[in-house]
C-alpha positions in Angstrom: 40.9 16.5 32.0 37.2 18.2 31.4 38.9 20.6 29.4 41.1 18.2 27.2 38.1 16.1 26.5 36.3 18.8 25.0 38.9 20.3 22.5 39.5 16.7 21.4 35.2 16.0 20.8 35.4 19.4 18.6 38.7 18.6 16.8 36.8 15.4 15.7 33.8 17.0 14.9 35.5 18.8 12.5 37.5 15.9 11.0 40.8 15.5 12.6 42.3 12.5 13.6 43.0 12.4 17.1 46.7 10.8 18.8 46.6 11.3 22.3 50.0 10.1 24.6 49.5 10.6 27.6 50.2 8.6 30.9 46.6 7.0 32.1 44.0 8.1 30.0 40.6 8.5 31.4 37.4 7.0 29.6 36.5 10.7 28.5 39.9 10.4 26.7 39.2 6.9 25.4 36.5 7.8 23.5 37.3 10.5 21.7 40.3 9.0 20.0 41.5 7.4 17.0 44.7 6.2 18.8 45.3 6.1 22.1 49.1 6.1 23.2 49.4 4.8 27.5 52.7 5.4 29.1 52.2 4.1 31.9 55.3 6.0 33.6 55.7 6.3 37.3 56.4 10.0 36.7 54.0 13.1 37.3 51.9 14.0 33.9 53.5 17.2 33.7 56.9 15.8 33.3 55.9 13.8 30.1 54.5 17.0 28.5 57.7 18.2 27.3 59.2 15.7 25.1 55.9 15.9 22.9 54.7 19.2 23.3 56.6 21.3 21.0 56.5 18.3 18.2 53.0 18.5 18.6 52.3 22.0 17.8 54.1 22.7 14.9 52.6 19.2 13.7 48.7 21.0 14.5 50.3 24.8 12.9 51.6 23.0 9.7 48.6 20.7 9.4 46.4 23.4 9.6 48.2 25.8 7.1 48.6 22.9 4.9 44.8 22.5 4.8 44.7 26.6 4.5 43.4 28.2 8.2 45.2 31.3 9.4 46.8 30.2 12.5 46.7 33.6 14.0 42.9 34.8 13.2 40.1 33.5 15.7 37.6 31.1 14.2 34.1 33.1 14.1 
């Protein structure tokens, strides 16, 4: 979850608004969101990944075209 908190404190930082589903979110999660989304399933995380992943993405590619980044250059 280190990892996850990170990407969402940068993604802030440069002014998105942050959703986050997820199952049990950790305080690191907590506070880096604008809205929080808790399951609460008594499934494995990994199994609640799919239904939102691929929605997600092309939400975050379109978004981000829209706003006029090159999805497929590295940011320098």
């Amino acid at each position: 979850m280190q990892a996850e908190s990170e990407v969402l404190v940068e993604m802030k930082q440069l002014g998105g608004t942050i959703v986050a589903i997820c199952n049990r979110a950790p305080n690191s999660i907590r506070r880096s969101v604008d809205l929080l989304i808790e399951l609460e399933a008594n499934v494995p995380e990994l199994a609640l990944m799919a239904p939102f992943l691929v929605p997600a993405q092309l939400l975050g590619f379109h978004t981000g075209v829209k706003k006029g980044f090159n999805p497929t250059s590295r940011r320098t």
